[in-house]
C-alpha positions as CSV (number, residue, x, y, z in Angstrom):
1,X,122.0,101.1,131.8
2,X,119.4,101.1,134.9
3,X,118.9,98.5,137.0
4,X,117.3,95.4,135.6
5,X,114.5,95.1,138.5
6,X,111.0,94.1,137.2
7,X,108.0,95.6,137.8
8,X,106.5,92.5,139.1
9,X,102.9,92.4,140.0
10,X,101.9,95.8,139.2
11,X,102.9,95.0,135.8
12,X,100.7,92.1,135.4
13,X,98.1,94.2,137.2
14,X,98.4,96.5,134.4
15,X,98.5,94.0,132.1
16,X,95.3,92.4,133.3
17,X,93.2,96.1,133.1
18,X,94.4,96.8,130.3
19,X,92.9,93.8,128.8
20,X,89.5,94.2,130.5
21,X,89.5,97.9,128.8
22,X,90.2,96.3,126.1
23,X,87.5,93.8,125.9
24,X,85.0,96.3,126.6
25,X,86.0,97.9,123.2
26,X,84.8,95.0,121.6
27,X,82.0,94.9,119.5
28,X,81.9,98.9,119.2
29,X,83.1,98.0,115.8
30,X,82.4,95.6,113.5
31,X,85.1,93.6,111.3
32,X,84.8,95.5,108.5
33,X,84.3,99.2,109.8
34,X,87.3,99.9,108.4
35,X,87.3,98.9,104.4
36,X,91.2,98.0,105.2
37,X,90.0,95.3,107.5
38,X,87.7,93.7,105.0
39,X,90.9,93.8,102.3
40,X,93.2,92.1,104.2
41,X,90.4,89.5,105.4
42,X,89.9,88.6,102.2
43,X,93.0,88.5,101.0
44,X,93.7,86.0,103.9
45,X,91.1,83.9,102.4
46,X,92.8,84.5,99.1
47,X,95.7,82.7,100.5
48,X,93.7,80.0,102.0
49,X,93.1,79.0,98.3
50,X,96.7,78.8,97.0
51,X,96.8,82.2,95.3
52,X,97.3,86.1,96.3
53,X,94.5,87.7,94.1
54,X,91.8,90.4,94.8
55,X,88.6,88.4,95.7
56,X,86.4,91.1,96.5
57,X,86.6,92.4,92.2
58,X,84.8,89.7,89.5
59,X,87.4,90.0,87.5
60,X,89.7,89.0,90.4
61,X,93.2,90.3,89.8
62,X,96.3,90.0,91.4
63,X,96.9,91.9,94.6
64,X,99.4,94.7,94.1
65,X,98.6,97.3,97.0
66,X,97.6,95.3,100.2
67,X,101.0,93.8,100.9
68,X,100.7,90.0,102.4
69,X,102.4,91.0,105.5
70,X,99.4,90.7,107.6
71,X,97.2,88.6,105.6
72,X,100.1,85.7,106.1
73,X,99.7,86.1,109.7
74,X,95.3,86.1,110.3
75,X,95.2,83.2,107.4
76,X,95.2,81.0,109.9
77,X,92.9,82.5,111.9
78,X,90.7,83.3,109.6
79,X,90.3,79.2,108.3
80,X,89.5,78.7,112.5
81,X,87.0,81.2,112.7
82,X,84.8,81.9,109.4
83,X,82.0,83.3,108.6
84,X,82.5,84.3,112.5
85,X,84.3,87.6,111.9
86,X,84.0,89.1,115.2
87,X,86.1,86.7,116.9
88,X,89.3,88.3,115.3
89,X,89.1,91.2,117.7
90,X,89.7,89.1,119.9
91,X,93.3,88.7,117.8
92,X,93.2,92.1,117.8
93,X,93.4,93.0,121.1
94,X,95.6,89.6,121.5
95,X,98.4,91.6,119.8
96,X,98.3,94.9,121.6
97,X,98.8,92.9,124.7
98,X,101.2,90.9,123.4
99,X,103.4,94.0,122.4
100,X,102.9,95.9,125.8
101,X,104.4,92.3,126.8
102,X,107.0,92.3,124.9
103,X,108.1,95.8,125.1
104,X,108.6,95.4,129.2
105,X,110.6,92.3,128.0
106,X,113.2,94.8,126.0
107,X,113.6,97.6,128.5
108,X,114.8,94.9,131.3
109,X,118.1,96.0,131.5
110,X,117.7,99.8,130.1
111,X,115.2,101.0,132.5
112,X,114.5,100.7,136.0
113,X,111.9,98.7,137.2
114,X,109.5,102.1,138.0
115,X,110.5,103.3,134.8
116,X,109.7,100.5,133.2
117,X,105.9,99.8,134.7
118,X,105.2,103.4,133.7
119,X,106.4,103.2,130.4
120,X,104.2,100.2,129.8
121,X,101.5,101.7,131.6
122,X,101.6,104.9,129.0
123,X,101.6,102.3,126.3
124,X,98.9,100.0,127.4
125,X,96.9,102.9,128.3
126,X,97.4,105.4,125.5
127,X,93.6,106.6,124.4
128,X,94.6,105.6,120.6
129,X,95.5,102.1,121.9
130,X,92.3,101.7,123.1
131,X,90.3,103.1,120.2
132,X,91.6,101.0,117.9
133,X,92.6,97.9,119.8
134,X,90.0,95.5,117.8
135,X,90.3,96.7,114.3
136,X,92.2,94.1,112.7
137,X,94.6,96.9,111.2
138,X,97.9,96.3,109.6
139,X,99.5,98.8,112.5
140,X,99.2,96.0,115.4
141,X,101.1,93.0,113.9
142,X,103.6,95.6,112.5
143,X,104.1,96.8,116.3
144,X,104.6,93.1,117.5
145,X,107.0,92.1,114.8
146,X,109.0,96.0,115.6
147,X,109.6,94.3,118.8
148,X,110.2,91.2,117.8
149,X,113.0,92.4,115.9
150,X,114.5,94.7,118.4
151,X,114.8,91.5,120.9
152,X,116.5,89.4,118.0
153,X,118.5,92.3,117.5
154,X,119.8,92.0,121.3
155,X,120.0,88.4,120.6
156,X,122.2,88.4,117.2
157,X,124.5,91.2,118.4
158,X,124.9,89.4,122.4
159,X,127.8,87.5,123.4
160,X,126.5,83.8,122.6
161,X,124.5,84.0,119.6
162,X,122.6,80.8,118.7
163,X,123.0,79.7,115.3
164,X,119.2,80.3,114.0
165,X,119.1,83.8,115.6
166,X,120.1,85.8,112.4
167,X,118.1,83.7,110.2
168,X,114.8,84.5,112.4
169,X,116.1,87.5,112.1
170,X,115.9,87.5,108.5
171,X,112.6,86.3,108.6
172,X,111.2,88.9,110.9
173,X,112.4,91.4,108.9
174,X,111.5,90.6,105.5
175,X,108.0,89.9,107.3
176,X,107.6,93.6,108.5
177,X,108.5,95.1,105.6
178,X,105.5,93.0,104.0
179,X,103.6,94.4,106.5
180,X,103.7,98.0,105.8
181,X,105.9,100.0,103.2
182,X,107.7,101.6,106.2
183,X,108.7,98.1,107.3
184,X,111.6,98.4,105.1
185,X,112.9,101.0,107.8
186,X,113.7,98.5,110.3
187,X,116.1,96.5,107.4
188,X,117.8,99.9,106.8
189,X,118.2,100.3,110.8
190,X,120.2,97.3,110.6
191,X,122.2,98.2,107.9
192,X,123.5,100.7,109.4
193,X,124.8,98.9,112.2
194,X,126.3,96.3,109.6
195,X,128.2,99.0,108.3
196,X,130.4,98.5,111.7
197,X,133.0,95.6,110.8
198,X,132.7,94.0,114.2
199,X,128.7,93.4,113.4
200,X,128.9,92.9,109.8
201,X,129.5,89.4,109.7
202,X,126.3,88.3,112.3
203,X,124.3,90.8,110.5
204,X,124.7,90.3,106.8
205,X,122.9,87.0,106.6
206,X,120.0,88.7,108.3
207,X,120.0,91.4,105.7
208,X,120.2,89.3,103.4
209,X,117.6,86.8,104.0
210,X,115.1,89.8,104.6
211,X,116.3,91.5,101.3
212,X,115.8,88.4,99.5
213,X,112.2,88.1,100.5
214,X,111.6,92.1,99.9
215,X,112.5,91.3,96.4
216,X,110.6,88.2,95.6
217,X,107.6,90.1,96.7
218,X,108.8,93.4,94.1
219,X,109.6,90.5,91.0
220,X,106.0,88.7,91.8
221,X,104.4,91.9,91.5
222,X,106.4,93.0,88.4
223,X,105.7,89.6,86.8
224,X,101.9,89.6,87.1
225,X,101.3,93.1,87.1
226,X,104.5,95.2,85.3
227,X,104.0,97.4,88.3
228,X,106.4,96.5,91.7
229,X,104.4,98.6,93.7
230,X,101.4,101.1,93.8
231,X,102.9,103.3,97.3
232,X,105.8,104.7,94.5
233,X,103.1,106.8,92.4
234,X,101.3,107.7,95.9
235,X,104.7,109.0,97.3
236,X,105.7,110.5,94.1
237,X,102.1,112.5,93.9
238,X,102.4,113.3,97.7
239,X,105.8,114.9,97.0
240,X,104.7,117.0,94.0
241,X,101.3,118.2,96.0
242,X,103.2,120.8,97.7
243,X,106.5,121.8,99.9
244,X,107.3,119.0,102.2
245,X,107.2,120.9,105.4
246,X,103.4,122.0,104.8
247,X,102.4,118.0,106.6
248,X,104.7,118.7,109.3
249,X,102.3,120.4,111.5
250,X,99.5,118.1,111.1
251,X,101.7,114.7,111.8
252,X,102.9,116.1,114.8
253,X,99.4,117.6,116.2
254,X,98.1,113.5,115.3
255,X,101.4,112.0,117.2
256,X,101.5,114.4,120.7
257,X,98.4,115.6,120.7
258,X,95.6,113.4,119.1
259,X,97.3,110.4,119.9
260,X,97.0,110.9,123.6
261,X,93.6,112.6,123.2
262,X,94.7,115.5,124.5
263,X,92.3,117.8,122.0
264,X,90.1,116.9,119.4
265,X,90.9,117.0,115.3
266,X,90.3,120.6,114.1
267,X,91.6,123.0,111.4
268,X,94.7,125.6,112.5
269,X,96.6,126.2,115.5
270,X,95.5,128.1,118.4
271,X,97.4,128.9,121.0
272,X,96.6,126.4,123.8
273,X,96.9,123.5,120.7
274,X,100.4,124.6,119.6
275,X,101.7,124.8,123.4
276,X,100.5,121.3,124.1
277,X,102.3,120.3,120.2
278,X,105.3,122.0,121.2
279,X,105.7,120.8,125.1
280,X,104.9,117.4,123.8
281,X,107.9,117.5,121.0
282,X,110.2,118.9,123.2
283,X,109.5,116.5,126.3
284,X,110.2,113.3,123.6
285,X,113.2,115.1,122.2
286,X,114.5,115.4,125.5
287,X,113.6,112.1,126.5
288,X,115.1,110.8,123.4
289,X,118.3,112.5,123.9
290,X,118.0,110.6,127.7
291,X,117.4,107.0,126.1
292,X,120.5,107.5,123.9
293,X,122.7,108.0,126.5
294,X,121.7,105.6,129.0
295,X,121.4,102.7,126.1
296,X,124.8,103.0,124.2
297,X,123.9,99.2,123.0
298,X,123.4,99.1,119.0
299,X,119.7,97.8,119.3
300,X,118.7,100.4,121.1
301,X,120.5,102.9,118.7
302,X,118.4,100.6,115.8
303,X,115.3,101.4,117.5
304,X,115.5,105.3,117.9
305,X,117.0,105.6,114.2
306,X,113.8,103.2,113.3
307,X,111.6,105.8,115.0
308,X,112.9,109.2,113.7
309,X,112.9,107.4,110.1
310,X,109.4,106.1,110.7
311,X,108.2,109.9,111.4
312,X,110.0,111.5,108.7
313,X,108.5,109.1,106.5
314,X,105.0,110.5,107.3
315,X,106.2,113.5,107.6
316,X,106.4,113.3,103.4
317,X,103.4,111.4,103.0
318,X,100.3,113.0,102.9
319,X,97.6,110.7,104.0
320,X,96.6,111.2,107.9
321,X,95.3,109.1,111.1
322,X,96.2,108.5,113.9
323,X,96.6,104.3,113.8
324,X,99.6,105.2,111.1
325,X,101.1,106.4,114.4
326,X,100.7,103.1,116.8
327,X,103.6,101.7,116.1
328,X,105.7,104.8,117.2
329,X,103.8,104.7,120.8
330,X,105.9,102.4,122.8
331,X,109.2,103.9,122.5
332,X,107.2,107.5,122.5
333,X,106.0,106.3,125.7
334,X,109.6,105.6,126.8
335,X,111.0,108.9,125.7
336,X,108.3,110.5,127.4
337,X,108.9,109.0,130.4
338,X,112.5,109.6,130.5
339,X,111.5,113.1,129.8
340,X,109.8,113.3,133.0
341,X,112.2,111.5,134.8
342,X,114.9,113.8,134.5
343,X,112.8,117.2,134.7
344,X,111.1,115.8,138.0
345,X,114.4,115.0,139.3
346,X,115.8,118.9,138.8
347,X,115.0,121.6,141.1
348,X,112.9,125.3,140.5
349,X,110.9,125.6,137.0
350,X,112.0,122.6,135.5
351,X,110.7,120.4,138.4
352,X,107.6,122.7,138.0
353,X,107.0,121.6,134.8
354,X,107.3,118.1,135.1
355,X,104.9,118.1,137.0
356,X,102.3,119.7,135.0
357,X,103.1,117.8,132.7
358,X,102.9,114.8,134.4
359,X,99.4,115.5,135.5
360,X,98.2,116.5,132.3
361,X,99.2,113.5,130.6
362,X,97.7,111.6,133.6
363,X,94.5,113.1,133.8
364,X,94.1,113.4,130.3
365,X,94.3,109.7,130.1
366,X,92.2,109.1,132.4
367,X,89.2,111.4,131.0
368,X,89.5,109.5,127.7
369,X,90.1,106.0,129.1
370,X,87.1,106.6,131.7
371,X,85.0,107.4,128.5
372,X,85.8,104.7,126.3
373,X,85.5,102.2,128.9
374,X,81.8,103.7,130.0
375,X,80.8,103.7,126.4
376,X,82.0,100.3,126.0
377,X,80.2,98.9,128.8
378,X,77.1,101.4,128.7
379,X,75.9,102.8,125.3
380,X,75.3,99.7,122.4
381,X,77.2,100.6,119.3
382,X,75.0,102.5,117.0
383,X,75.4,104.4,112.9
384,X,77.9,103.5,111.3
385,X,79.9,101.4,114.2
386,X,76.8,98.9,114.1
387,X,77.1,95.4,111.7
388,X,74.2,96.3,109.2
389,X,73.2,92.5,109.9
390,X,69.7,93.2,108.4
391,X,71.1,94.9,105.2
392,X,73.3,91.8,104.7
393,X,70.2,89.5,104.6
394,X,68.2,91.8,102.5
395,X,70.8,91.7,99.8
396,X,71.5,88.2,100.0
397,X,67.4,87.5,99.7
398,X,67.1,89.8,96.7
399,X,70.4,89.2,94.5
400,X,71.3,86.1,92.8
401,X,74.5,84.7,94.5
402,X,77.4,85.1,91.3
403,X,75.7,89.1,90.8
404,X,78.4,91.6,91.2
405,X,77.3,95.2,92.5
406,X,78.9,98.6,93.3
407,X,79.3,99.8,96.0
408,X,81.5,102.2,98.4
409,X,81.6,99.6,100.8
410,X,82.7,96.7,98.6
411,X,85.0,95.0,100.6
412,X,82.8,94.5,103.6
413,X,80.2,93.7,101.3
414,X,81.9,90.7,100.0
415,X,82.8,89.8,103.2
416,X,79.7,89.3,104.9
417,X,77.1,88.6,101.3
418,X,79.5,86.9,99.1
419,X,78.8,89.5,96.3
420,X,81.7,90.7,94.5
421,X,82.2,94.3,93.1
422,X,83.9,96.8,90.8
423,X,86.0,99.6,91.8
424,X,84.1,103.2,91.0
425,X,86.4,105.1,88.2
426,X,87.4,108.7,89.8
427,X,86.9,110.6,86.3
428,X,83.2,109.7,85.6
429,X,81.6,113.3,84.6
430,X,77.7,112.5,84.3
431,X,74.9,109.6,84.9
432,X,75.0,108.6,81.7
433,X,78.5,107.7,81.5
434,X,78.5,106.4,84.9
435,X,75.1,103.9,83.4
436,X,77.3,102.7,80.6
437,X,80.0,101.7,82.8
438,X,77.5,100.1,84.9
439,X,76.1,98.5,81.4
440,X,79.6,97.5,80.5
441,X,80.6,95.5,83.5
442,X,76.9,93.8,83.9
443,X,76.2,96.3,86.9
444,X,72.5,95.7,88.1
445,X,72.7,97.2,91.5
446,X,74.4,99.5,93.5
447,X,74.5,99.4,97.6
448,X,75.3,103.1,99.1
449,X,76.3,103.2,102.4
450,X,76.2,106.5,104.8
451,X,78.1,108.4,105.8
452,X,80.3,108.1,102.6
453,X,84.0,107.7,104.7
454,X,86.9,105.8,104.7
455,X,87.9,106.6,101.1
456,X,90.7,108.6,99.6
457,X,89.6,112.7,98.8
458,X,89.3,111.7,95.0
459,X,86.8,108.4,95.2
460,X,84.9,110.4,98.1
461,X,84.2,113.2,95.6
462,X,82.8,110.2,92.8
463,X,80.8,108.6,95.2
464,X,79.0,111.7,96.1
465,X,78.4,112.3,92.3
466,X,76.6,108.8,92.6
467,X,74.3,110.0,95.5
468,X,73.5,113.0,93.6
469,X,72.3,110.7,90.4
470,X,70.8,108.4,92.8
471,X,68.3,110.8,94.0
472,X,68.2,112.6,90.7
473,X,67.3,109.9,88.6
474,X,64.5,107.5,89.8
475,X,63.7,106.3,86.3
476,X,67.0,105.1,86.3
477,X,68.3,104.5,89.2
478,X,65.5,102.6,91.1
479,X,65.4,102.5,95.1
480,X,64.8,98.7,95.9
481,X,65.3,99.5,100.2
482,X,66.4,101.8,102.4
483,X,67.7,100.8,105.8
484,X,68.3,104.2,107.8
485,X,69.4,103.0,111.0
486,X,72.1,101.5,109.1
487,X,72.9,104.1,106.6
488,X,72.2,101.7,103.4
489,X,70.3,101.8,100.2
490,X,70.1,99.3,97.5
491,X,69.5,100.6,94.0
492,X,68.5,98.7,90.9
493,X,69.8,99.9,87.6
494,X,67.0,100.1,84.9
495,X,68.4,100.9,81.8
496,X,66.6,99.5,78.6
497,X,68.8,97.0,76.4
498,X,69.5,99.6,73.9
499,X,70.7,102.3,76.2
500,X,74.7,101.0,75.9
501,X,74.4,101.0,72.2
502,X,72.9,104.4,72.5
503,X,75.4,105.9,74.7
504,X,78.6,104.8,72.0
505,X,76.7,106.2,69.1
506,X,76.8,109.5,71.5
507,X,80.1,108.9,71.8
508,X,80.4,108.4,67.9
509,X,79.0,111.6,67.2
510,X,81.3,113.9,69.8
511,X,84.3,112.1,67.4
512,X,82.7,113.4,64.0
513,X,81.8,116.7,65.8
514,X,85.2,116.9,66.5
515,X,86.6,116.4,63.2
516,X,83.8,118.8,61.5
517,X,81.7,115.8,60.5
518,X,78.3,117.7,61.6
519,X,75.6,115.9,59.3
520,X,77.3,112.4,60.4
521,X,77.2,113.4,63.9
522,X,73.6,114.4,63.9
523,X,72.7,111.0,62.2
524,X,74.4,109.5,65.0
525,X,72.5,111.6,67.7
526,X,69.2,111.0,65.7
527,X,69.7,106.9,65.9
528,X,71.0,107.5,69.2
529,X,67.4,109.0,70.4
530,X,65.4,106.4,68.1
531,X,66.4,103.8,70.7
532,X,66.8,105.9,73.8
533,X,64.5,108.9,73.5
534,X,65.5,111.7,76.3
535,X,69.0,110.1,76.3
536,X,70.5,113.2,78.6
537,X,73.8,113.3,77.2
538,X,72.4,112.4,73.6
539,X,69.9,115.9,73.7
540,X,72.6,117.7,75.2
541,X,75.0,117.1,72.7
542,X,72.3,117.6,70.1
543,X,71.6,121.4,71.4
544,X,75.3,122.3,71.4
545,X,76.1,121.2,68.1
546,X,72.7,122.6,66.9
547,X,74.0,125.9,68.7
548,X,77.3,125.9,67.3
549,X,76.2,125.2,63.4
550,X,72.6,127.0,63.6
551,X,70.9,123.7,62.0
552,X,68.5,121.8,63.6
553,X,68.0,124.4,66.6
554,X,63.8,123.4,66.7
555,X,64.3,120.0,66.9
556,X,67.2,120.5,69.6
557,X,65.1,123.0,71.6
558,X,62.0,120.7,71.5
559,X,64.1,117.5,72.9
560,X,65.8,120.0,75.4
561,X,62.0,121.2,76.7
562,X,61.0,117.4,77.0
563,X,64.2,116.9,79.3
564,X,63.6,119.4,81.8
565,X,60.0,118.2,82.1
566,X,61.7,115.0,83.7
567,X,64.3,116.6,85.4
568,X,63.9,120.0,85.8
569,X,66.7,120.9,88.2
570,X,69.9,119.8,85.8
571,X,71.7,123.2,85.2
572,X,73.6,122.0,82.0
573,X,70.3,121.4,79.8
574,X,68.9,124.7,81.2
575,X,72.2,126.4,80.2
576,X,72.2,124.5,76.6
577,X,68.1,125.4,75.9
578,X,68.9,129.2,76.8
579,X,71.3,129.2,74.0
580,X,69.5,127.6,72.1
581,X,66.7,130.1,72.3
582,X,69.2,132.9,71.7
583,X,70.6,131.6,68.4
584,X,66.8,131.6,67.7
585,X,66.7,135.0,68.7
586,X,63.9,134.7,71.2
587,X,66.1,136.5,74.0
588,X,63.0,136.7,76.9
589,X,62.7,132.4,76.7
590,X,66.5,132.4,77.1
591,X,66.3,134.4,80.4
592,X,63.2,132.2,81.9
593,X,65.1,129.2,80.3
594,X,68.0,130.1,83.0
595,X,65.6,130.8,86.1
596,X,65.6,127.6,88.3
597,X,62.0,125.9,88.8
């Protein structure tokens, strides 16, 4: 163990710039940005009213995936400062400070002082700290209660426990591992060092008082929803999507190199990229290896097997960013110094190295600090950063108040409007089965926002479906506004009455096609097209069965021809009317059929 000197002022000093960096961040981002800040805003509010349901659907059911970790924690909050959103940055960077705090609290004793301040200093200072330090993400109170739990630890496991520390203990713990999924590392952590008979008895009522909370939240969940948790499929999918060692190389490029801003996100390796990945890994490794045997004490044994298990959970989960990462960064800013500690303290290359090193984390820090702070003091936040203030007034002007809407944006929308929305189905093939969902669910309008981000791959590749029948379809699909220096567009659905009953006699007829009912399916189509003439998927399905059986192939061809006059650039009718005009044996109309207008 080092000496147990404190930094003194220079610490607070650091403390004090790092929260006017901070405080310049705010504002570049609204509450919201993030659809994950919106969630777990709401579901605070949720809790406000006695219940733990999803407020931001109509149909308002029971919240499976956002874990109440965090929500517990800004409910509070959130009562003090609504409709004012903004001021929970303010939290936000509250609990970043709070954890650089807090983390200089549990090195006294295993560092020395100078180690100590620059430790801190890498924390405090790390460019991904400061990106994110006022999105109210679940990563910052999961940091704080890390630490939290490694000073308990110290307390429970000292020579004069008091008699509340385990149970705190058991409540920190069973709070983190509502926080995020990977909280339930930090209970295993101390499970292993119950598994030492000296421990076992100041330990076990910790574990389990935090095991006893993990499964009330696993029953609730089974009871309302017969699913415990939603991150079991995600895993399970993750694991079957490929080896396990092909997401090695992209967590490790987002923890020692994009973390620390080092080099932008790109696709592949080159060589300068995989030398900075590399040097990186085997400076924490080494300073790992350093921390280990300087703090032979079981907490700080708990924390280093908390942070290798932490990373090789991500290692096996497929979705990427760097905030997954924060709460590795203050005892990878430890291990990193440690690292350079003990090559700046050898002779020759190794000395050599360090400092390189040294100065490249240095300066690199500085470069991207220097720019946030400028652009945080200098340039106003602008696209997609900016609180679409005017959109939010437009649609609460135009909607009634109870009308629900879709949207790719939904949480924030109900955040800031009040209207409520419906989740957009992955599987939806064309507009007319995306109209009768709309239909079904009393759908009127849709808000787009732009660029279409923070979504998973799957719902990213629907929503740009929607944009495409949004612009393709302005009978349909009618532009209300446009606000392009905020990225939004309101849309109001204008279907007929009849077009939902239209739609399942469509779907009527594909069931008797199917089973080789073709006059009964063409009755349907027929009906169908009485009360929604040029019904896309209706004339569609006309021409292929027409095709298929021969009958009816002038009447199909004729509705097919009316089609593309209104929308002349959709491939499938062109494809359906050229075979149409082959089965009619008019070969030379097939071939213009296929030419695009």
């Amino acid at each position: 163990m080092g000496p147990s000197s404190a930094p003194g002022r220079p610490y607070l000093i650091v403390l004090l710039l790092a929260a006017l960096l901070y405080a310049a961040q705010l504002g570049r981002a609204y509450v919201g940005f993030l659809i994950d800040d919106a969630y777990y805003v709401m579901a605070a509010r949720s809790l406000l009213q006695g219940r733990y349901t999803d407020l931001v659907r109509a149909d308002t059911p029971p919240l499976i995936h956002f874990l109440p970790g965090l929500p517990l924690f800004l409910a509070p909050w959130v009562a003090c400062v609504a409709p004012h959103w903004q001021l929970l940055q303010g939290l936000a960077v509250a609990l970043l400070l709070a954890a650089a705090a807090l983390l200089n609290r549990w090195l006294e004793g295993r560092l020395t002082g100078r180690q100590r301040f620059w430790a801190v200093l890498l924390f405090a200072f790390n460019p991904a700290v400061v990106r994110y330090c006022s999105l109210v993400t679940s990563e910052a109170w999961f940091l704080v209660l890390w630490l939290l739990i490694l000073s308990r630890l110290d307390a429970v496991l000292g020579r004069q426990p008091r008699a509340g520390d385990p149970w705190l203990l058991a409540l920190l713990l069973g709070w983190a591992a509502l926080t995020r999924p990977e909280g339930i590392i930090l209970t295993a952590a101390a499970a292993w060092l119950a598994l030492s008979p000296q421990r076992r008895a100041r330990l076990w009522p910790a574990l389990a008082g935090a095991g006893a909370i993990w499964a009330s939240w696993l029953l609730r969940n089974y009871w309302v929803s017969r699913n415990v948790s939603d991150y079991l499929g995600e895993w399970r999918a993750d694991l079957r999507s490929g080896p396990i060692w092909s997401n090695w190389g992209a967590v490790l490029d987002c923890l020692f190199v994009q973390s620390a801003g080092l080099l932008a996100p790109q696709a592949g390796y080159g060589p300068w990229r995989a030398l900075v990945l590399l040097g990186g890994l085997a400076l924490a490794l080494l300073g790992l290896r350093e921390f280990l045997k300087r703090c032979p004490d079981p907490a700080s044994r708990a924390a280093a097997a908390a942070w290798g298990l932490y990373l090789a959970v991500h290692l096996l989960w497929r979705p990427l960013d760097v905030r997954y990462f924060l709460p590795l960064l203050p005892l990878l800013s430890v291990f990193l110094v440690l690292g350079l500690t003990l090559l700046l303290g050898r002779a020759g290359g190794a000395r050599w190295l360090g400092w390189s090193a040294a100065v490249l984390l240095a300066g690199t820090y500085a470069v991207q600090d220097a720019r946030l702070l400028l652009d945080g003091v200098t340039t106003p936040p602008s696209g997609s950063g900016r609180n679409p203030t005017a959109t939010w007034s437009r649609v609460k002007s135009l909607l009634p108040e109870d009308a629900p809407l879709l949207s790719n944006n939904g949480p924030t929308v109900c955040l800031y409007t009040g209207h409520q929305a419906y989740p957009l189905p992955v599987g939806i093939k064309d507009a007319d089965e995306f109209l009768y969902l709309l239909a079904q669910k009393d759908i009127r309008h849709i808000l787009l926002f732009e660029p279409i981000t923070d979504v998973s791959p799957a719902h990213q590749r629907a929503w740009l479906r929607v944009r495409q029948w949004l612009r393709s379809e302005p009978r349909r699909l009618a532009p209300v506004f446009v606000q392009p220096e905020e990225g939004s567009s309101l849309y109001r659905v204008a279907t007929s009455g009849a077009f939902a009953r239209a739609y399942e006699l469509t779907l009527g007829a594909r069931r008797d096609f199917g089973l080789g009912a073709w006059p009964a399916g063409f009755a349907k189509l027929d009906e169908a097209l009485a009360l929604e003439p040029g019904l896309p998927s209706a004339v569609n399905d006309y021409a292929v069965a027409a095709s298929l059986t021969g009958r009816n192939l002038p009447q199909a061809a004729r509705r097919l021809e009316e089609l593309l006059r209104r929308q002349p650039g959709a491939p499938q009718t062109r494809l359906n009317l050229a075979r149409v005009y082959l089965k009619q044996g008019r070969p030379a109309e097939a071939r213009r059929a296929l030419r695009r207008p």
